[in-house]
C-alpha positions in Angstrom: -18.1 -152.6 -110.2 -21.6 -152.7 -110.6 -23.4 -151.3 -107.4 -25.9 -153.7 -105.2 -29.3 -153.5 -106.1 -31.4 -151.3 -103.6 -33.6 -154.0 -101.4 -37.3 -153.0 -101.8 -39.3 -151.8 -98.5 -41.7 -153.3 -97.1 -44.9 -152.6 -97.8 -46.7 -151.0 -94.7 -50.6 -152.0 -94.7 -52.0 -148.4 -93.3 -55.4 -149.7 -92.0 -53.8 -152.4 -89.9 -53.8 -150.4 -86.8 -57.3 -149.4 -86.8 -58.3 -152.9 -87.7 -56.5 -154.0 -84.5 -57.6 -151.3 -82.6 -61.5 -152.3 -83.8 -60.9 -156.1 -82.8 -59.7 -154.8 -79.5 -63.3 -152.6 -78.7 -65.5 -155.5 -80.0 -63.7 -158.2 -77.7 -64.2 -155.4 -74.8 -67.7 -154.6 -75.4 -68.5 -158.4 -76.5 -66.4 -160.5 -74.6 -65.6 -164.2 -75.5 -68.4 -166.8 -73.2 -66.5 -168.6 -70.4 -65.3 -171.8 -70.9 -67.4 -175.0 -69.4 -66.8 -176.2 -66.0 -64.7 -179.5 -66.0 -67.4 -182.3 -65.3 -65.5 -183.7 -62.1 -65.9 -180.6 -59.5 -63.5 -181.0 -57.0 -65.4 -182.1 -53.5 -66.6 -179.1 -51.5 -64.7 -178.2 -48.4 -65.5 -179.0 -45.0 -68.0 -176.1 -43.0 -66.0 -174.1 -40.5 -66.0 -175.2 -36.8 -68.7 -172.9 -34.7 -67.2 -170.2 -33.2 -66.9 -170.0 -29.5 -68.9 -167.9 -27.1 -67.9 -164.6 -26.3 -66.6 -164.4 -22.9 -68.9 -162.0 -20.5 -67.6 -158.4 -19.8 -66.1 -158.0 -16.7 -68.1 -155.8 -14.4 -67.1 -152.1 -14.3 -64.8 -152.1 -11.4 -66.2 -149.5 -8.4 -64.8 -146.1 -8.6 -62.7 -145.9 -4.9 -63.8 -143.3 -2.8 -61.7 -140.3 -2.4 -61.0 -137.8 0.4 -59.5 -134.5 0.1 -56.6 -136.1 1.7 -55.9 -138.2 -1.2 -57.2 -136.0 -4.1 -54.3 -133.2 -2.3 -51.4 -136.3 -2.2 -52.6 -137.0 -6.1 -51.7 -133.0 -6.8 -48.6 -132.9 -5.2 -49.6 -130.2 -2.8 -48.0 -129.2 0.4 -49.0 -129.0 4.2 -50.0 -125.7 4.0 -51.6 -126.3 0.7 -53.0 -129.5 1.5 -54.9 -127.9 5.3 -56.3 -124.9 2.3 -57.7 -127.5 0.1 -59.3 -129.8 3.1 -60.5 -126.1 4.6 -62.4 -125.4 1.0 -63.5 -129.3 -0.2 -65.8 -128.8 3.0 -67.7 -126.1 0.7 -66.8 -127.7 -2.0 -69.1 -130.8 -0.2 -72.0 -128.3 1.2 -72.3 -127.0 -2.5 -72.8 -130.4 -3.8 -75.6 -131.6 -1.1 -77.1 -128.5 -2.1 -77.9 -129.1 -5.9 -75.0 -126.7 -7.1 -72.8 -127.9 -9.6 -72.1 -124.4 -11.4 -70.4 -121.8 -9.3 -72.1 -119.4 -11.8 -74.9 -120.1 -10.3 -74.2 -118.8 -7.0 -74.7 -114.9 -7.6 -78.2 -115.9 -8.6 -79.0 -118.7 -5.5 -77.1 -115.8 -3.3 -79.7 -112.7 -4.8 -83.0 -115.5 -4.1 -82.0 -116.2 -1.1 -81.8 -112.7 -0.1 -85.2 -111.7 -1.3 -86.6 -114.8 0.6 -84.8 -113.6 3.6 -86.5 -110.0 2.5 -89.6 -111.6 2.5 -89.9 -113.7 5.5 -88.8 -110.4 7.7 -91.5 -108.8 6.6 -94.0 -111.3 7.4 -92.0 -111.6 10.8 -92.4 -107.9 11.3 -96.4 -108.1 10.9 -96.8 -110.4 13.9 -98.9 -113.0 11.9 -98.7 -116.4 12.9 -98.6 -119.6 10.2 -102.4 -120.2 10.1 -103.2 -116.1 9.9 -100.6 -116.3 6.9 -102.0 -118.9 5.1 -105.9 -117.6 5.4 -104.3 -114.7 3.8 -102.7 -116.0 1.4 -105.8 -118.5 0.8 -107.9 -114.9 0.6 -106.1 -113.6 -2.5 -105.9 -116.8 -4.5 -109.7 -117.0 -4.2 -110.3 -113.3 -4.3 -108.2 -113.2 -7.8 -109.6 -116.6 -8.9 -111.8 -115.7 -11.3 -115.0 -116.9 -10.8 -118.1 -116.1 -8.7 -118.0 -118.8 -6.7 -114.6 -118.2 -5.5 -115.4 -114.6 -4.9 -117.9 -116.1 -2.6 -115.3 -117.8 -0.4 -113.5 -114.8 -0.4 -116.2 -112.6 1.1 -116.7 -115.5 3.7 -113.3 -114.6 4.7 -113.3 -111.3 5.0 -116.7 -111.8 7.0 -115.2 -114.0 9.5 -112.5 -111.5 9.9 -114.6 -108.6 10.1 -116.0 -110.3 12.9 -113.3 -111.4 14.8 -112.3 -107.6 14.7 -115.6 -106.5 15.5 -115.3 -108.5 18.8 -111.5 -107.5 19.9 -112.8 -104.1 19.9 -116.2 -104.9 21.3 -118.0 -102.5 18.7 -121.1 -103.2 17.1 -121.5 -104.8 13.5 -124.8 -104.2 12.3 -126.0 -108.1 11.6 -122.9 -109.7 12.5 -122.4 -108.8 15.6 -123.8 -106.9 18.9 -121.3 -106.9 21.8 -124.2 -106.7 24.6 -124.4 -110.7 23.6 -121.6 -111.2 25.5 -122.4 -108.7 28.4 -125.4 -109.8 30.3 -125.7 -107.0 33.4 -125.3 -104.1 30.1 -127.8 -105.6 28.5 -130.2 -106.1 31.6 -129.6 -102.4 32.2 -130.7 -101.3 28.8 -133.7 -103.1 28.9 -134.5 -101.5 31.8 -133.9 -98.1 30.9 -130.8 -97.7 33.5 -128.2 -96.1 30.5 -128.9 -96.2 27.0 -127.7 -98.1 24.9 -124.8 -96.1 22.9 -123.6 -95.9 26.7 -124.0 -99.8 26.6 -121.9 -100.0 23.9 -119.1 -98.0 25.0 -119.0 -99.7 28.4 -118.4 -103.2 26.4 -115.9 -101.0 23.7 -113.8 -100.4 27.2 -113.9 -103.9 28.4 -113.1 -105.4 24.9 -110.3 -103.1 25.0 -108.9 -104.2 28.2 -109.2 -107.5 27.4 -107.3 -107.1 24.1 -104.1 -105.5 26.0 -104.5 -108.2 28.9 -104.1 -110.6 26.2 -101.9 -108.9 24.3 -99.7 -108.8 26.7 -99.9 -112.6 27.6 -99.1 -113.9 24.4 -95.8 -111.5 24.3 -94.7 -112.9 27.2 -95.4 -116.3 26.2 -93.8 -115.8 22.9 -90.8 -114.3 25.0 -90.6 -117.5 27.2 -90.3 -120.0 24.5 -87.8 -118.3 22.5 -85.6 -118.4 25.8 -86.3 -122.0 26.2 -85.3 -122.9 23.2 -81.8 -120.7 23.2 -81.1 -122.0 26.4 -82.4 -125.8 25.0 -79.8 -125.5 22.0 -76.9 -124.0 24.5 -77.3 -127.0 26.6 -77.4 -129.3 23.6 -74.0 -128.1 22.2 -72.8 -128.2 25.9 -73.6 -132.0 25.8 -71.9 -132.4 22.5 -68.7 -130.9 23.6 -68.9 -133.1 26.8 -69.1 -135.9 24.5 -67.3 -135.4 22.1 -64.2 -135.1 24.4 -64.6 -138.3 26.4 -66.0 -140.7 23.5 -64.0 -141.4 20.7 -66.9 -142.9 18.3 -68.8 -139.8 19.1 -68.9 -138.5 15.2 -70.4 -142.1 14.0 -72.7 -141.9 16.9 -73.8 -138.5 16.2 -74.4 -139.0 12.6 -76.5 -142.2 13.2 -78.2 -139.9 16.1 -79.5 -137.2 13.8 -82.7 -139.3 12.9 -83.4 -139.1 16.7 -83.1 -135.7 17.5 -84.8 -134.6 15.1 -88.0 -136.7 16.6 -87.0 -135.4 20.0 -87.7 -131.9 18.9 -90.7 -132.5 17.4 -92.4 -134.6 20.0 -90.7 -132.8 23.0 -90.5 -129.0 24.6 -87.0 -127.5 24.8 -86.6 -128.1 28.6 -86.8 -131.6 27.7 -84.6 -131.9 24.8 -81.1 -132.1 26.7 -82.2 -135.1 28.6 -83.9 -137.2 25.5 -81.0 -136.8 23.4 -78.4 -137.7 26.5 -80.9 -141.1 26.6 -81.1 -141.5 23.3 -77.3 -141.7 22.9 -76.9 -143.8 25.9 -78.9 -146.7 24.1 -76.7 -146.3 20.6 -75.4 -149.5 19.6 -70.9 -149.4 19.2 -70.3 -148.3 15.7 -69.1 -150.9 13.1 -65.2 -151.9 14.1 -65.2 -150.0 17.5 -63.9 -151.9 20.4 -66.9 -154.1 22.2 -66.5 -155.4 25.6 -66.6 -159.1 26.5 -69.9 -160.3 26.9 -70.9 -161.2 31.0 -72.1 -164.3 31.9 -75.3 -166.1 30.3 -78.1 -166.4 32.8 -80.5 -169.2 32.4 -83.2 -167.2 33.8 -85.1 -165.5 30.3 -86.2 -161.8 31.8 -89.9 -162.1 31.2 -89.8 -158.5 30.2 -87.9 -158.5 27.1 -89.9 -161.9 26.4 -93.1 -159.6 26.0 -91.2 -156.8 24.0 -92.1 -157.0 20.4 -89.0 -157.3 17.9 -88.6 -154.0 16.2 -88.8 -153.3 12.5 -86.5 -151.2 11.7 -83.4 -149.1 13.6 -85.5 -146.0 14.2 -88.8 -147.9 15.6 -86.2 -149.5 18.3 -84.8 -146.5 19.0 -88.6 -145.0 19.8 -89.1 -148.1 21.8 -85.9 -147.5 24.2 -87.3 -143.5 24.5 -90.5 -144.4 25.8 -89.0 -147.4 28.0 -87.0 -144.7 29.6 -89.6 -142.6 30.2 -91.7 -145.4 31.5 -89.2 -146.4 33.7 -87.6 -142.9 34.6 -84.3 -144.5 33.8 
């Protein structure tokens, strides 16, 4: 048996591959041009419908006011807890009115206030009085101004004062002051040759003396007076309070609306009249929003001619200054 003929391979053409492989980076690098548009474009499509307005925000809705009541329910706290965090949320509320929103500030605002304390007992201790204080105080801003002219005003100062001390003591200041200008009869005497006149001068130096210690002593007791009129004006005030406060339920709301008032009343009036302004004043307070109001009387026909002639006051404050001076008008 004659074996089968071997089948010949095929013959493999070795560049093929990189042929392809070059047809392949040309296409990439040159690609083929698009092909044409068809002639009949398809019609375009209708625009979109315009969108409707946005709808306006709702406004921000009010934060509700809280008490420490509620802020104590909201941390689940106890009665004996809850009386604690009342007791401190009213420091908690004075801090706040007072610009202090950092309790690490508090050593700092604590050591201030005790050097201003510090301070004002020293001026206390000297005896001066507001305007003596502020020519002081005037005195060294000019006398460390600067400039000649200010170191002018300065020396004005100390003249006046140098004067004013000349004539307490009632001793002569050559060219600002002789004391026999105020002392006729020793004066009279020296010009007749009766004493001399350094005996003059220490007759007047003995008077101005007296005088000083006379006065002196006035003003002490003046001083003395008004600080135990006003103690006794602010005991009788709180007296009044309490009274009120006991038999007149709306007496907070009153008081707050009140505080305006009395603080007028204490600058326009002394002490000794402060008790019975501020019992007037609160006599003529209007009832507080949602208290209970009386029926009204009867209408009378008859217009009071009075209130007719009254102007119509601006403002809550202005008719509360009209009812105080009615009342003292009319002693009612």
């Amino acid at each position: 048996m004659i074996p089968d003929e071997e089948k010949p391979q095929e013959q493999v053409d070795p560049t093929a591959g990189a042929l392809a492989a070059m047809d392949a980076g040309i296409a990439a690098v040159d690609p083929a041009p698009p092909t044409e548009a068809p002639v009949d474009a398809p019609p375009a499509a209708d625009p979109a419908p315009e969108a409707a307005p946005a709808a306006e925000p709702a406004p921000p809705a009010q934060p509700q006011e809280t008490t420490p009541e509620v802020e104590a329910k909201e941390l689940g706290l106890g009665q004996k807890a809850t009386e604690r965090f009342k007791h401190l949320s009213q420091y908690k509320q004075a801090l706040s009115e007072a610009g202090i929103t950092d309790l690490a500030q508090l050593p700092s605002i604590i050591e201030r206030a005790k050097a201003a304390d510090e301070f004002e007992q020293v001026i206390a201790e000297t005896g001066a009085t507001p305007e003596q204080y502020g020519e002081t105080i005037k005195f060294l801003s000019l006398f460390n101004g600067g400039t000649r002219e200010q170191m002018r005003e300065a020396l004005k100062i100390v003249q006046a004062q140098a004067e004013h001390i000349s004539k307490a003591l009632g001793e002569e200041l050559p060219g600002v002051y002789d004391p026999l200008s105020e002392h006729d009869d020793l004066r009279l005497e020296v010009e007749s040759g009766d004493i001399t006149r350094k005996r003059a001068l220490e007759i007047a130096s003995q008077r101005a003396s007296s005088r000083y210690v006379e006065s002196r002593s006035q003003e002490q007791a003046k001083t003395q007076q008004a600080q135990h009129e006003y103690s006794q004006a602010i005991q009788t005030l709180n007296a009044l309070g309490a009274k009120l406060k006991a038999s007149d339920p709306d007496y907070e709301s009153k008081v707050d609306y009140l505080k305006p008032a009395i603080a007028l009343i204490r600058e326009k009036y002394p002490p000794s009249e402060w008790v019975r302004q501020v019992a007037a004043a609160y006599q003529m307070l209007p009832k507080p929003k949602g208290a209970s109001v009386p029926p009204p009387g009867p209408v009378r026909s008859v217009a009071n001619p009075s209130l007719a002639a009254t102007p119509k006051p601006k403002s809550a404050m202005e008719a509360l200054e009209m009812g105080l001076q009615k009342h003292l008008d009319t002693g009612r």
